[in-house]
SEKOL-276876 format. One record per atom (N, C-alpha, C, O): residue number from 1; x negated, y negated, z negated; atom name. Coordinates in nm, 2 decimals. Atoms other than C-alpha are relative to their C-alpha. Example, Ala and Ser with C-alpha at 12.3 -4.5 7.8 and 13.67 -1.06 7.14 Angstrom:
! SEKOL-276876
   resi       px       py       pz   name
      1    -0.09     0.12     0.00      N
      1    -1.23     0.45    -0.78     CA
      1    -0.09    -0.12     0.00      C
      1    -0.19    -0.12    -0.07      O
      2     0.09     0.11     0.00      N
      2    -1.37     0.11    -0.71     CA
      2     0.08    -0.11    -0.08      C
      2     0.03    -0.22    -0.09      O
END
This chain:
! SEKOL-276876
   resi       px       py       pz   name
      1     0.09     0.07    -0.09      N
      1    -4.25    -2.07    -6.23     CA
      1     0.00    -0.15    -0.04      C
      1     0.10    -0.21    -0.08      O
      2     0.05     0.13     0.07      N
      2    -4.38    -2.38    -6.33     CA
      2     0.03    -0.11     0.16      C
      2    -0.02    -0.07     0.27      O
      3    -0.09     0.10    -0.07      N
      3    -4.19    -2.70    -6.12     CA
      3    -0.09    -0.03     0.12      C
      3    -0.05     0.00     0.23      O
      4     0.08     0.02    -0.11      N
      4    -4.50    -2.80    -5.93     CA
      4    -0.10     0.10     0.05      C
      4    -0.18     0.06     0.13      O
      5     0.11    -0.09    -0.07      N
      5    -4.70    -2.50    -5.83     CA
      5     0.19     0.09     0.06      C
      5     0.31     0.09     0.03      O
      6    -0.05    -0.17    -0.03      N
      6    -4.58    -2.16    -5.64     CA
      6     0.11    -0.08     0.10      C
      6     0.16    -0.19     0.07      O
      7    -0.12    -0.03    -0.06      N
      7    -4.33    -2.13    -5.38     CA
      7     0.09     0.08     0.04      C
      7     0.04     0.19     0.08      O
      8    -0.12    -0.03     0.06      N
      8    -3.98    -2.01    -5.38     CA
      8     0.03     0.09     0.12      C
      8    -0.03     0.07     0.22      O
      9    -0.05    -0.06    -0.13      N
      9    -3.81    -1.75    -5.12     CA
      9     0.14    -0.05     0.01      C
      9     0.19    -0.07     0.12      O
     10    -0.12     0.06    -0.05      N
     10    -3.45    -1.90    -5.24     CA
     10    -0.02    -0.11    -0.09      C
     10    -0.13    -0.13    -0.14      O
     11    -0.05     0.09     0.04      N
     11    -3.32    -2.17    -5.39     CA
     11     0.01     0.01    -0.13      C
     11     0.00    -0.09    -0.20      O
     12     0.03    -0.04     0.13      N
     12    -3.31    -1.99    -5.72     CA
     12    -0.11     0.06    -0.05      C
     12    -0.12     0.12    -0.16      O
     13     0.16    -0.03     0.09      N
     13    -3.69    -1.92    -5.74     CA
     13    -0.04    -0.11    -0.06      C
     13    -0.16    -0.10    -0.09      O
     14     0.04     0.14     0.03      N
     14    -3.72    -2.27    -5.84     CA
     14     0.05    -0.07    -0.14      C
     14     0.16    -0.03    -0.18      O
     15    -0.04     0.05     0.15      N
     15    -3.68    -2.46    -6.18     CA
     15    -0.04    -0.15     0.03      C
     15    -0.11    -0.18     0.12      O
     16     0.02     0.18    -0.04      N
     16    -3.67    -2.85    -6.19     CA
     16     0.08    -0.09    -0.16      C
     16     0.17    -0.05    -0.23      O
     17    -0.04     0.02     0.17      N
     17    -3.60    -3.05    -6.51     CA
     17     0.15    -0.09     0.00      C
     17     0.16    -0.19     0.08      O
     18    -0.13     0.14    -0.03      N
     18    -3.21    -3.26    -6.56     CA
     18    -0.04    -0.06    -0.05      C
     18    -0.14    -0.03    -0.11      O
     19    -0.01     0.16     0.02      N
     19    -3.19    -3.59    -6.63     CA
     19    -0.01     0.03    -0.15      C
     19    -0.11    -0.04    -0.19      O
     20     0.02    -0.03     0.18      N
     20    -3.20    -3.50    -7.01     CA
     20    -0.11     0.03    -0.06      C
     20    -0.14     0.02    -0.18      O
     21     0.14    -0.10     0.09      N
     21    -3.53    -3.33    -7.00     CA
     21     0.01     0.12     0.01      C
     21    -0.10     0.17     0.06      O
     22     0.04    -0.19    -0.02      N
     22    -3.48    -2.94    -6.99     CA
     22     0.01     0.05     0.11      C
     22     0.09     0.05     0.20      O
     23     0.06    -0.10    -0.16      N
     23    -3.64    -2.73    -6.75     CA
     23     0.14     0.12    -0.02      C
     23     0.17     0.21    -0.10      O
     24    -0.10    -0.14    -0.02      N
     24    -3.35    -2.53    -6.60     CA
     24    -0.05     0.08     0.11      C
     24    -0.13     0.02     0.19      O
     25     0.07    -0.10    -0.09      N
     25    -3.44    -2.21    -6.37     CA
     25     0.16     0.00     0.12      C
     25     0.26     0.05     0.10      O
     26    -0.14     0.04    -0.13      N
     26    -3.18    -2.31    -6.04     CA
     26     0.06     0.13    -0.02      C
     26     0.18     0.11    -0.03      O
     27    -0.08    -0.14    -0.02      N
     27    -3.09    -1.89    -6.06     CA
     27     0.10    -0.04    -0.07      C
     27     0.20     0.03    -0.04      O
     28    -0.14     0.03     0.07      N
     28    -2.83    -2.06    -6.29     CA
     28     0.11    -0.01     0.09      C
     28     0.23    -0.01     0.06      O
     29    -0.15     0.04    -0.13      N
     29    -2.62    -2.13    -5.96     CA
     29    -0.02     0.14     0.06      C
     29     0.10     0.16     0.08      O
     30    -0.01    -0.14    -0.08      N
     30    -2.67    -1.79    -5.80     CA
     30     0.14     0.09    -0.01      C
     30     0.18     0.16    -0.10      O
     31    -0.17    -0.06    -0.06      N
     31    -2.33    -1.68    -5.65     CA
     31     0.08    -0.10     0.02      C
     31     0.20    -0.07     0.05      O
     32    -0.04     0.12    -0.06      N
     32    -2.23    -2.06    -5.59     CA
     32    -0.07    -0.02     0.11      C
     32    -0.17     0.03     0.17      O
     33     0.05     0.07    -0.14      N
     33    -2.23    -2.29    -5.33     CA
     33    -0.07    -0.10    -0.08      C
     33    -0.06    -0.11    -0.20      O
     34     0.09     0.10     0.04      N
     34    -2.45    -2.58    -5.37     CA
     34    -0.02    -0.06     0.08      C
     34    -0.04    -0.01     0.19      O
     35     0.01     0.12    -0.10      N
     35    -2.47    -2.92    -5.21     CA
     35    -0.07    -0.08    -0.09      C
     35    -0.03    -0.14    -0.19      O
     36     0.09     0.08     0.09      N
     36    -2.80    -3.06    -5.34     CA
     36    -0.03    -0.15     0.09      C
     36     0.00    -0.16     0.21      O
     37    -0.04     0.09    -0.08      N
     37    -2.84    -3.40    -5.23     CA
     37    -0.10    -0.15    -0.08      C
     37    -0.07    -0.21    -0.18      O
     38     0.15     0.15     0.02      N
     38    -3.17    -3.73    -5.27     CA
     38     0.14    -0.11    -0.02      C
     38     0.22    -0.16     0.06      O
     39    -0.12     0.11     0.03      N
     39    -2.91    -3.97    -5.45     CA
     39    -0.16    -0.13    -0.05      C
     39    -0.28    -0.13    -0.06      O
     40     0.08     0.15     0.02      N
     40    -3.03    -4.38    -5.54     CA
     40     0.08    -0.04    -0.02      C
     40     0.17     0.02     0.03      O
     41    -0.11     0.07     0.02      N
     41    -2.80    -4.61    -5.67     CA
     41    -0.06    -0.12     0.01      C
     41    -0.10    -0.17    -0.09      O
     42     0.02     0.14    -0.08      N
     42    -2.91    -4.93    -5.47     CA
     42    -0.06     0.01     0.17      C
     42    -0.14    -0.06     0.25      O
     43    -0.01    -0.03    -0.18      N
     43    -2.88    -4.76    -5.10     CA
     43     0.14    -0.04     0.02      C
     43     0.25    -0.04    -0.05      O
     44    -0.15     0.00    -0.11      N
     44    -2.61    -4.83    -4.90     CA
     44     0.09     0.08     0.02      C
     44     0.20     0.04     0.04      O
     45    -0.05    -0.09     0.01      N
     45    -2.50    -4.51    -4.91     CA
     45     0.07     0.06    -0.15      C
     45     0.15     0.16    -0.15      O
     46    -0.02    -0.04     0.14      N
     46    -2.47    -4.49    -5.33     CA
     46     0.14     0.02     0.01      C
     46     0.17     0.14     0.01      O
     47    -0.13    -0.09    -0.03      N
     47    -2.10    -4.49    -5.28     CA
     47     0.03     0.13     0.03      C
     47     0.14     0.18    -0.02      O
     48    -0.07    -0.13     0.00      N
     48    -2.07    -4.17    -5.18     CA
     48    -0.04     0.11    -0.04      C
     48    -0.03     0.23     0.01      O
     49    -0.04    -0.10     0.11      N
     49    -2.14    -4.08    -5.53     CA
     49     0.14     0.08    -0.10      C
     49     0.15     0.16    -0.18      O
     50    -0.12    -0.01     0.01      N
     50    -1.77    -4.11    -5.55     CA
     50     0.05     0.11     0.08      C
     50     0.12     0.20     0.02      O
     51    -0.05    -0.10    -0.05      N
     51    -1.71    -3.89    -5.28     CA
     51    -0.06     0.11    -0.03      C
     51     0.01     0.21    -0.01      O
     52     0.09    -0.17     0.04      N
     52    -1.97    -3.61    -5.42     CA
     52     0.08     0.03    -0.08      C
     52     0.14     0.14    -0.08      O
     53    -0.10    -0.07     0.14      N
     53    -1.76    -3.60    -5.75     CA
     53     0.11     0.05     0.06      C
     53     0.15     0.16     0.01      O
     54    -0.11    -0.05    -0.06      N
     54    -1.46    -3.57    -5.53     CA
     54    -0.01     0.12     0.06      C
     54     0.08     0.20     0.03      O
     55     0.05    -0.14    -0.03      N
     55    -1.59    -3.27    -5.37     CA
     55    -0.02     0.13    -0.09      C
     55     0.02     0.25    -0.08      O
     56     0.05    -0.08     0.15      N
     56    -1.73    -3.13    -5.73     CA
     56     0.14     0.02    -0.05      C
     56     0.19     0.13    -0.06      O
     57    -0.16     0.00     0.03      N
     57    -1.35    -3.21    -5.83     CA
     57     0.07     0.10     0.01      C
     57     0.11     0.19    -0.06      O
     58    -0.09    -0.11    -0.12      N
     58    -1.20    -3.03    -5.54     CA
     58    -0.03     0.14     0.01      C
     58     0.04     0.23     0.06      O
     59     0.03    -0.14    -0.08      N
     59    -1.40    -2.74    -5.52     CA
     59    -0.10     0.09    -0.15      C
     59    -0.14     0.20    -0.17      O
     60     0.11    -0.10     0.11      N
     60    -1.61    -2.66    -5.86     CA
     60     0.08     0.13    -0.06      C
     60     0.02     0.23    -0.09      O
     61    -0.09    -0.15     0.07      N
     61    -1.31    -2.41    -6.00     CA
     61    -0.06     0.10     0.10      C
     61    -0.12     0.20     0.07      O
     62     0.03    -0.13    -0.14      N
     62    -1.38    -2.21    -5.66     CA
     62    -0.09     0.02     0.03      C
     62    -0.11     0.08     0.14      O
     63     0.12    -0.03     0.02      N
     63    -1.71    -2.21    -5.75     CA
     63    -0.14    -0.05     0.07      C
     63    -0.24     0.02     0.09      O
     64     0.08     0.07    -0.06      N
     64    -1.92    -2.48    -5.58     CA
     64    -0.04    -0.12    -0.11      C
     64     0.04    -0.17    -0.20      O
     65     0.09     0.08     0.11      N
     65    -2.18    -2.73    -5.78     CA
     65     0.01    -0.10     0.13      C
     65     0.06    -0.08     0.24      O
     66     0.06     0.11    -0.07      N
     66    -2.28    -3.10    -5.64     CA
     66    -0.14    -0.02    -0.10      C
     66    -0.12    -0.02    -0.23      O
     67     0.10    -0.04     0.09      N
     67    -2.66    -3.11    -5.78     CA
     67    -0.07    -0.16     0.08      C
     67    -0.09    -0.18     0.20      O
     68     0.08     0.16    -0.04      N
     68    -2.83    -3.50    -5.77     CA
     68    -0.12     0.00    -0.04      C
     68    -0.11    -0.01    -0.16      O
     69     0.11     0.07     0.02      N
     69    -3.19    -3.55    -5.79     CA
     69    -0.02    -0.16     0.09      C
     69    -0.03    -0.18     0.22      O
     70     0.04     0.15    -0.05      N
     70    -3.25    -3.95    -5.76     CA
     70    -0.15     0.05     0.02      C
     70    -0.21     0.15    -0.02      O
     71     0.12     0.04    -0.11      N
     71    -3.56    -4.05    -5.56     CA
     71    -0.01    -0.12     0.03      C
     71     0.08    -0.18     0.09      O
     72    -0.02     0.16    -0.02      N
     72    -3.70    -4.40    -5.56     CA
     72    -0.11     0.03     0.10      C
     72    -0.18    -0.07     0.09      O
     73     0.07     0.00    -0.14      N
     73    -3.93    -4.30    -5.23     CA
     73     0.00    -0.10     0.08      C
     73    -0.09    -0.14     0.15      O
     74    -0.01     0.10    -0.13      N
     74    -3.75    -4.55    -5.03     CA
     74     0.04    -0.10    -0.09      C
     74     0.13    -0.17    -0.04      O
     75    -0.02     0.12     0.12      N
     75    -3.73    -4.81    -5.37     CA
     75     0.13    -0.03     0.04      C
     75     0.17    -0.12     0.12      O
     76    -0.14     0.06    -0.01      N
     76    -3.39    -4.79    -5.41     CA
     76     0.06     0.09    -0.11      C
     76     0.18     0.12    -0.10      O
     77     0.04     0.00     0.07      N
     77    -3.44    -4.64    -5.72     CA
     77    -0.07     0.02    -0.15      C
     77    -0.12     0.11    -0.21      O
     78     0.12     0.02     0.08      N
     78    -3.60    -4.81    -6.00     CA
     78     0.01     0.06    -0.15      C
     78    -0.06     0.05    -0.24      O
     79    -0.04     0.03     0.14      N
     79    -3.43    -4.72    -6.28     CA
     79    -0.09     0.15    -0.11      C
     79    -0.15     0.25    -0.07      O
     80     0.04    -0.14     0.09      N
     80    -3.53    -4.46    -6.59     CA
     80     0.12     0.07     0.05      C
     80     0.22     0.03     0.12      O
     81    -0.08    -0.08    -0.01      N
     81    -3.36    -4.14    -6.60     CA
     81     0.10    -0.05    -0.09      C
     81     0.21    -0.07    -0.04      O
     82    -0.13     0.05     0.07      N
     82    -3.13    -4.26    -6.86     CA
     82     0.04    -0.08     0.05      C
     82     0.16    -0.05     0.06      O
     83    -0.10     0.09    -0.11      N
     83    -3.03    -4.56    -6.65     CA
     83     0.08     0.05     0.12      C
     83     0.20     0.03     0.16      O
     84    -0.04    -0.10    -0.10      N
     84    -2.99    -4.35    -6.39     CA
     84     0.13     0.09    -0.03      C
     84     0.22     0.10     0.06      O
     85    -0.12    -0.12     0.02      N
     85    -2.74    -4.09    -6.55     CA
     85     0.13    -0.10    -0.06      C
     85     0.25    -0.08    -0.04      O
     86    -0.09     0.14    -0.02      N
     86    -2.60    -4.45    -6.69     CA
     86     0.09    -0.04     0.07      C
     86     0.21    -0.04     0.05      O
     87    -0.07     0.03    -0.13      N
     87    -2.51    -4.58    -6.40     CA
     87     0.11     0.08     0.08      C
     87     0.21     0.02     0.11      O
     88    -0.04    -0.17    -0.11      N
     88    -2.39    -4.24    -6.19     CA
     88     0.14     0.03    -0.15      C
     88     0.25     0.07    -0.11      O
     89    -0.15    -0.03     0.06      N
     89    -2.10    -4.19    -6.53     CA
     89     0.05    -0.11     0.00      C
     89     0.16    -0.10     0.04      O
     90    -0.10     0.14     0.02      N
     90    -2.00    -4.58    -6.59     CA
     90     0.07    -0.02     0.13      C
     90     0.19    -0.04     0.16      O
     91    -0.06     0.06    -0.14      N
     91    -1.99    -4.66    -6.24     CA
     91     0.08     0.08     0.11      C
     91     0.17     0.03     0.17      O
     92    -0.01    -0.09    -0.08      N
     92    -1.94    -4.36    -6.03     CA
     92     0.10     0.19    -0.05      C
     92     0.13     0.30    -0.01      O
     93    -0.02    -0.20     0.09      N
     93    -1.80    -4.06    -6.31     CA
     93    -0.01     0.08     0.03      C
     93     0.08     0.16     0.05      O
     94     0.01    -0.10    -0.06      N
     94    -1.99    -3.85    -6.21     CA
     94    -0.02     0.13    -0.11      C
     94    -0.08     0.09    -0.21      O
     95     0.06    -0.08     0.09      N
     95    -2.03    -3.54    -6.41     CA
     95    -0.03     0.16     0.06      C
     95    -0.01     0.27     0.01      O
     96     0.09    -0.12    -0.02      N
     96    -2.19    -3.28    -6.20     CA
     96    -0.12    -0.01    -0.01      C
     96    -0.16    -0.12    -0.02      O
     97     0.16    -0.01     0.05      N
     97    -2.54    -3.21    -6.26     CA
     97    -0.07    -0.12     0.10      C
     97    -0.04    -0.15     0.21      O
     98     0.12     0.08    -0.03      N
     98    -2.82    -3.46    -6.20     CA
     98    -0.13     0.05    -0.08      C
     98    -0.14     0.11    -0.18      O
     99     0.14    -0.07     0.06      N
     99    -3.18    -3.39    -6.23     CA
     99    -0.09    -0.14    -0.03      C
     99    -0.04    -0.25    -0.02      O
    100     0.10     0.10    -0.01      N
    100    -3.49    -3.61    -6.28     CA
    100    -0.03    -0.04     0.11      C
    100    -0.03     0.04     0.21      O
    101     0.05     0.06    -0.13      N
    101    -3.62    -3.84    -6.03     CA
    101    -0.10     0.05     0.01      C
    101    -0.19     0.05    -0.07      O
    102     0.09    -0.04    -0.10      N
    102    -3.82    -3.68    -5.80     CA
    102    -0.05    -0.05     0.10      C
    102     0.02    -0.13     0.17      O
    103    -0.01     0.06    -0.18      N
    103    -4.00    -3.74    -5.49     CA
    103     0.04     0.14     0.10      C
    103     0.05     0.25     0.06      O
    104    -0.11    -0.06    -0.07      N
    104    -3.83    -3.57    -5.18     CA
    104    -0.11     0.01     0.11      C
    104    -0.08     0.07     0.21      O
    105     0.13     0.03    -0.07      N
    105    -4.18    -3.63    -4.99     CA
    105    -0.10    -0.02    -0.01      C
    105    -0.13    -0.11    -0.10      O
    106     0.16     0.05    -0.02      N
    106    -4.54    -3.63    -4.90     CA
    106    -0.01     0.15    -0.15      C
    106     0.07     0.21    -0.21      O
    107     0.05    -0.04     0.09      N
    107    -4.76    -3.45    -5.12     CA
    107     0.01     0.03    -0.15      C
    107    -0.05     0.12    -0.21      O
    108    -0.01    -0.03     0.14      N
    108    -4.63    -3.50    -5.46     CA
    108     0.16     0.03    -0.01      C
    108     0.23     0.02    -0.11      O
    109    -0.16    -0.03     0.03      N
    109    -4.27    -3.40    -5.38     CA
    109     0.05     0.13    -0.08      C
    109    -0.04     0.20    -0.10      O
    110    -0.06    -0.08     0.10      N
    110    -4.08    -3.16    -5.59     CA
    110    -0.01     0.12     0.11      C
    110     0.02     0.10     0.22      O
    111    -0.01    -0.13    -0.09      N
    111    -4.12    -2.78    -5.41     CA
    111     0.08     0.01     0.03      C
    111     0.09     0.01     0.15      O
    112    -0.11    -0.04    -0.09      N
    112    -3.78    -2.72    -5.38     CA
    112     0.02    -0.10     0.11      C
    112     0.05    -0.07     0.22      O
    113    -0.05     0.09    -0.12      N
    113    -3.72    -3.02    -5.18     CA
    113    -0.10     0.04     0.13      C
    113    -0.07     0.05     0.25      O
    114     0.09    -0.04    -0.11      N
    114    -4.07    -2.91    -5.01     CA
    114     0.08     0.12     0.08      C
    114     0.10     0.10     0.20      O
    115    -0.01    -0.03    -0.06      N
    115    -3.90    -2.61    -4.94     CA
    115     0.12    -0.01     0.08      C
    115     0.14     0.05     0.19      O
    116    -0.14    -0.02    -0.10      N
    116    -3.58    -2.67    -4.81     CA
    116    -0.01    -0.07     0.11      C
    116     0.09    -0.06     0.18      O
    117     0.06     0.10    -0.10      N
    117    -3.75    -2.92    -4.57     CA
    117    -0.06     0.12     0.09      C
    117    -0.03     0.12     0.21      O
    118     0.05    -0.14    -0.11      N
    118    -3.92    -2.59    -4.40     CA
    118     0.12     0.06     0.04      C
    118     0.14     0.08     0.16      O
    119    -0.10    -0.13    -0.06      N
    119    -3.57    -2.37    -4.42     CA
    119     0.07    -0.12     0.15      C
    119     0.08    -0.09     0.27      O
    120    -0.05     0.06    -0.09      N
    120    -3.43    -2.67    -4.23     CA
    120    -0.04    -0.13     0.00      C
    120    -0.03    -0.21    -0.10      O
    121     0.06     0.13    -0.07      N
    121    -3.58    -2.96    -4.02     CA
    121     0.09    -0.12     0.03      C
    121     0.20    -0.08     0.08      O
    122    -0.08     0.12     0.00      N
    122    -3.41    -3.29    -4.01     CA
    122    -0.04    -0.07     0.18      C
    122    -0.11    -0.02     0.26      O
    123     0.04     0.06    -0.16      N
    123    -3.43    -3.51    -3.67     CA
    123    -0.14    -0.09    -0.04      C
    123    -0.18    -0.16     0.05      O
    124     0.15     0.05    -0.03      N
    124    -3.77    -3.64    -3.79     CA
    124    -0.12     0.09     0.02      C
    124    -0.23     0.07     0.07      O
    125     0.08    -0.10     0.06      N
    125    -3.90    -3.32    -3.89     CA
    125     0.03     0.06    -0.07      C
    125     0.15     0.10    -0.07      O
    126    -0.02    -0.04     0.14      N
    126    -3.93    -3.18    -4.21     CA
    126     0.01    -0.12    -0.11      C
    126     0.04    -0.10    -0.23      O
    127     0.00     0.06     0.09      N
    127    -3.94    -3.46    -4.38     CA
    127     0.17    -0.09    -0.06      C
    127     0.28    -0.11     0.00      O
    128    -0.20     0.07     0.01      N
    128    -3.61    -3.65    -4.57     CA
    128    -0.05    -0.16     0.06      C
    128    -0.14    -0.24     0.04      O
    129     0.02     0.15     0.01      N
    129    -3.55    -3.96    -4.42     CA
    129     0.04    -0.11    -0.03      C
    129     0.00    -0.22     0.01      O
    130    -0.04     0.10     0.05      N
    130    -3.38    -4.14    -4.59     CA
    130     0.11     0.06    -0.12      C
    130     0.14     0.18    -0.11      O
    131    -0.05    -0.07     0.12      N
    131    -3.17    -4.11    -4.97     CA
    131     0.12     0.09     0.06      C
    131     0.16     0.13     0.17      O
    132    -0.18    -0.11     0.00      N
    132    -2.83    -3.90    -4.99     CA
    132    -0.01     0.12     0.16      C
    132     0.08     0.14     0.24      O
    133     0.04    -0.14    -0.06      N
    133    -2.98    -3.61    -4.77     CA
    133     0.04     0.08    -0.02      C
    133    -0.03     0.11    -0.13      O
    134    -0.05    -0.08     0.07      N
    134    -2.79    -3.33    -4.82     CA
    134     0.01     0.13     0.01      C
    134     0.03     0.16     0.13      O
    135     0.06    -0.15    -0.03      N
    135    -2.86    -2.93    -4.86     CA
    135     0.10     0.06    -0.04      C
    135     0.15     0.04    -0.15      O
    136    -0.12    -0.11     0.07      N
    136    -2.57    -2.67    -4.87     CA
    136    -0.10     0.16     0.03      C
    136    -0.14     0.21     0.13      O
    137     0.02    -0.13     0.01      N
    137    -2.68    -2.35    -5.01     CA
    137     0.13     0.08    -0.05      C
    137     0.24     0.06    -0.10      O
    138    -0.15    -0.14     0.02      N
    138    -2.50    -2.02    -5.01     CA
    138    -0.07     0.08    -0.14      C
    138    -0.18     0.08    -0.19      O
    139     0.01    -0.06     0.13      N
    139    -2.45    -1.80    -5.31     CA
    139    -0.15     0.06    -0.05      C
    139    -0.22     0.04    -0.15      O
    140     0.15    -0.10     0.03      N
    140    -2.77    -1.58    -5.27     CA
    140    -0.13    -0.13     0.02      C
    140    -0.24    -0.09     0.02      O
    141     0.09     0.09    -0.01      N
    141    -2.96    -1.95    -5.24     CA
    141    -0.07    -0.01     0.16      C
    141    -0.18    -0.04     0.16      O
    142     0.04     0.07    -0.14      N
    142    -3.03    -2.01    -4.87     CA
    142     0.06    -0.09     0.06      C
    142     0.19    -0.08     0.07      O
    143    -0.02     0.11    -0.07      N
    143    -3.01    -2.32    -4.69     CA
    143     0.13     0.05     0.11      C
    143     0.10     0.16     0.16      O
    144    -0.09    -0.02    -0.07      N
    144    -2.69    -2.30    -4.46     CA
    144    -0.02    -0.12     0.11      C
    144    -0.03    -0.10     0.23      O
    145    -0.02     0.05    -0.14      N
    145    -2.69    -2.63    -4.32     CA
    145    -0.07    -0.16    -0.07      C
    145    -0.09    -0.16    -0.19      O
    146     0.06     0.14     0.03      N
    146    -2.85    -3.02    -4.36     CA
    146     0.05    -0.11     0.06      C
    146     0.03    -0.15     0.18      O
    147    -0.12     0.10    -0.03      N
    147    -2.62    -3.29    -4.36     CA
    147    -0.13    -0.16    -0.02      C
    147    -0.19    -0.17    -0.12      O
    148     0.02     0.10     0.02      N
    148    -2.79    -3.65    -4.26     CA
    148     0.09    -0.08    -0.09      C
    148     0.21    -0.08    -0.11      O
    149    -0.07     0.10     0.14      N
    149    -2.77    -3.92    -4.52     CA
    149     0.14    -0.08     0.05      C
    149     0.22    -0.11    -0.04      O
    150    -0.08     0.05    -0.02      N
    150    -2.50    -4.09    -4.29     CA
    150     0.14     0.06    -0.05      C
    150     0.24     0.01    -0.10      O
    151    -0.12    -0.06    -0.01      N
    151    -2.26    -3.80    -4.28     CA
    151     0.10     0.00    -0.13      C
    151     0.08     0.10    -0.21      O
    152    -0.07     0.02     0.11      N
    152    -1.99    -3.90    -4.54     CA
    152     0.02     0.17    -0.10      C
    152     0.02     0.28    -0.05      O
    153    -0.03    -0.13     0.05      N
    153    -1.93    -3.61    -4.80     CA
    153     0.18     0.11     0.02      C
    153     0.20     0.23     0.01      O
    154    -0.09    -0.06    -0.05      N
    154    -1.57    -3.58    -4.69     CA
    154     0.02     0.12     0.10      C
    154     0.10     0.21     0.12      O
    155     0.02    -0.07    -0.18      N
    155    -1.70    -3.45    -4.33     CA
    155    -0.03     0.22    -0.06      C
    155    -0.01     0.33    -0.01      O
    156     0.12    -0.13     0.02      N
    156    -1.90    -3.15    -4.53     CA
    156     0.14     0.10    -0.07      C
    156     0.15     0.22    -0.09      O
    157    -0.14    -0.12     0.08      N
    157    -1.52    -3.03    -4.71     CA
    157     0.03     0.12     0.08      C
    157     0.03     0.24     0.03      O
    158    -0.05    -0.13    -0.11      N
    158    -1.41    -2.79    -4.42     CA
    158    -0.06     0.11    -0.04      C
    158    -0.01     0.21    -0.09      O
    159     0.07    -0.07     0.01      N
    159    -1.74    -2.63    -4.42     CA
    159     0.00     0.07    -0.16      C
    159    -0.01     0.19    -0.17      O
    160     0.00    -0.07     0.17      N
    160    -1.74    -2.57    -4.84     CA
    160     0.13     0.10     0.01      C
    160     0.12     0.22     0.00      O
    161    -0.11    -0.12    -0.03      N
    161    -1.40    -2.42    -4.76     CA
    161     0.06     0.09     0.06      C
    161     0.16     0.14     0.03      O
    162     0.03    -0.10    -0.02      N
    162    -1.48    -2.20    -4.53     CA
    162    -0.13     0.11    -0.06      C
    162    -0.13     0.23    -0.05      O
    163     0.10    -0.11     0.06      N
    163    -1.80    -2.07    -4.72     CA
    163     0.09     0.04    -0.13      C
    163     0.08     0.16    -0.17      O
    164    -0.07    -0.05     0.15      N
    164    -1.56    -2.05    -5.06     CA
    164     0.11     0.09     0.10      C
    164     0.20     0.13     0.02      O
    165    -0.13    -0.12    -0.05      N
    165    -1.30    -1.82    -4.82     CA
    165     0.11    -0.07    -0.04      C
    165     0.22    -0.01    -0.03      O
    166    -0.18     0.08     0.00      N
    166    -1.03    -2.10    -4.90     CA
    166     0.07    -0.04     0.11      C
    166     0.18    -0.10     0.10      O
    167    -0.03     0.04    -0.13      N
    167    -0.99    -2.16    -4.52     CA
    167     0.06     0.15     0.09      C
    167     0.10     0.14     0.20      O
END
C-alpha cells in the first residue's frame, strides 16, 4: 500500500518511510506492543525522549517497540531528517525506531496517524493536539489506548506491563 493513499484496518496495513529513507510495511511489529508517538525536539515536552528510550530499554526484550515520527505541525520541528535522528542519538540515545517527519494533521497527514485519530479521539477530537501524542497498540495492531502529550512516559509503564503479562 502506497504511504499516502488506501486505508488500513490495523496498524500493520500501513507502510511509512524511517528516518533513513526505506519504506517499511508496519506488519513488521505484528505480535508487539507499540507506543507510537508525534515527537519534536524544540517542545517542552522533548525530554521525554529520555523517558521513551527508558521504556524501549525496560520492555523491548518482552517485546514492546517505541516508534517516533517527528512532526514540525506545531514548528517545533525544523530540522532535516538527519538532524533529526542527530539530535534524538547525541542528545537523547535514542535507538528505537524513528521515522520521517510527517504531518499528524489536516489533509496532508500521514494515514496511519489519520487513522489512529478515528480508532481513538483525543479531547479535541480526532485531531493531535499537540507533539508527543501517544498511541499504544496491541500485537494484532489495534489502538488500545491514547495517552495526551502531557502524560509522562513513566505513567504509561504499568499499562505495557500488564499488556506484556509481566504484571
Amino acid at each position: 500500500m502506497d504511504e499516502q493513499a488506501g486505508t488500513g484496518t490495523t496498524f500493520h496495513d500501513f507502510r511509512a518511510r524511517t528516518i533513513d529513507g526505506v519504506e517499511q510495511d508496519l506488519s513488521e511489529y505484528r505480535g508487539r506492543l507499540v507506543l507510537v508517538v508525534n515527537t519534536a525536539s524544540e517542545c517542552t515536552f522533548t525530554p521525554q525522549l529520555t523517558a521513551l528510550q527508558e521504556l524501549q530499554d525496560r520492555f523491548g526484550e518482552h517485546g514492546f517497540t517505541v516508534i517516533g515520527f517527528p512532526s514540525d505541525q506545531f514548528r517545533q520541528e525544523p530540522g532535516t531528517d538527519e538532524e533529526i535522528k542527530e539530535l534524538c542519538i547525541s542528545t537523547y540515545e535514542v535507538t528505537f525506531p524513528l521515522f520521517s517527519k510527517v504531518d499528524v494533521n489536516g489533509p496532508g497527514a500521514h494515514p496511519l496517524w489519520q487513522w489512529m485519530c478515528t480508532q481513538k479521539a483525543g479531547v479535541i477530537g480526532g485531531r493531535i493536539a499537540w507533539n508527543f501524542t501517544k498511541f499504544l497498540i496491541d500485537g494484532e495492531g489495534r489502538v488500545l489506548r491514547r495517552y495526551a502529550p502531557p502524560v509522562p512516559p513513566a505513567r504509561i509503564a504499568r499499562r505495557i506491563e500488564t499488556e506484556l503479562g509481566l504484571r
